[in-house]
C-alpha positions in Angstrom: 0.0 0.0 0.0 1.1 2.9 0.7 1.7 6.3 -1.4 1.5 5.9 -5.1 4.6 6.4 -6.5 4.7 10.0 -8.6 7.2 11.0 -11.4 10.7 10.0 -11.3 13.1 12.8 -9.9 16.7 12.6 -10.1 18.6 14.7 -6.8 20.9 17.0 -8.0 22.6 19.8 -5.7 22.9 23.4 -6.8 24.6 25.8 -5.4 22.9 29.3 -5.0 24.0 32.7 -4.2 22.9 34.6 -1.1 20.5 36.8 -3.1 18.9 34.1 -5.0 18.3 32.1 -1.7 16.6 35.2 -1.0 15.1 35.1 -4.3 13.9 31.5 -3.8 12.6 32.6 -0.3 10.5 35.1 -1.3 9.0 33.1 -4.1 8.0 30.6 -2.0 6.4 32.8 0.6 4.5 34.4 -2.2 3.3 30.9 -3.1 2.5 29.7 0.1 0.3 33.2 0.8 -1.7 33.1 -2.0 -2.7 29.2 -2.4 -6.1 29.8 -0.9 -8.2 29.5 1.7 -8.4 25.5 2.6 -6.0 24.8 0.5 -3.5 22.2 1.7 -1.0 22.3 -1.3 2.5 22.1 0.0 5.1 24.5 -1.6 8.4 23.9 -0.9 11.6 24.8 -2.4 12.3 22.3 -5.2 8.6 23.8 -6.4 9.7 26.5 -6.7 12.9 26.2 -8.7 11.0 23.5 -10.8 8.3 25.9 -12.1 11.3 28.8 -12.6 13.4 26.6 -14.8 10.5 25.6 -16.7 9.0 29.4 -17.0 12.7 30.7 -17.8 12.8 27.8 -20.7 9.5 28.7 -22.0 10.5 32.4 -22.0 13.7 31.8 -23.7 11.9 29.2 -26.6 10.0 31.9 -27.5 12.2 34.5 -27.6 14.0 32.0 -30.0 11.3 31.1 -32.6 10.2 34.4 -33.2 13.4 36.3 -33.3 12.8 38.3 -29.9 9.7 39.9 -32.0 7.5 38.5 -29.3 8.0 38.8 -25.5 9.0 35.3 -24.1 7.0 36.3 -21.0 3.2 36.9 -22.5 3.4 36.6 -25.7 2.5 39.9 -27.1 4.6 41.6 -29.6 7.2 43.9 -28.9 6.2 47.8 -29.1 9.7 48.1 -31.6 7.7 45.1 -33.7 4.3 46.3 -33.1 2.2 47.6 -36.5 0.7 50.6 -36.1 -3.1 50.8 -36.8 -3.9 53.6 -39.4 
């Protein structure tokens, strides 16, 4: 019985910089403050950097396919790429 097992995850160690610990920190008490009312999802650090890595990817595979004419963040065009309505 037991716990079903959950995606494979392989332990790595990074090392961090005083002010992104800080960063990481913060993050995570921004997560943990706005899950909710009743919510019992547990944030904890590895969360955190997880869903970083992944947004800074998506960001930067953007950026790629369109040539930095789109931000990497939302999607919208840049204001130097944007057409101007007549």
């Amino acid at each position: 019985m037991g716990r079903r097992a959950g995606e494979y995850k392989e332990t790595v160690t990074i090392r961090l910089t005083p002010q992104a610990r800080a960063y990481v920190k913060e993050i995570l008490q921004f997560f943990q403050a706005t899950r909710g009312w009743n919510n019992t999802k547990v944030y904890n650090n590895s969360i955190v950097i997880e869903q970083s890595i992944g947004h800074y990817r998506n960001f930067q595979r953007t950026m790629h396919e369109t040539g930095g004419k789109l931000c990497g963040c939302c999607g919208h065009p840049k204001p130097e790429h944007r057409q101007e309505q007549p």
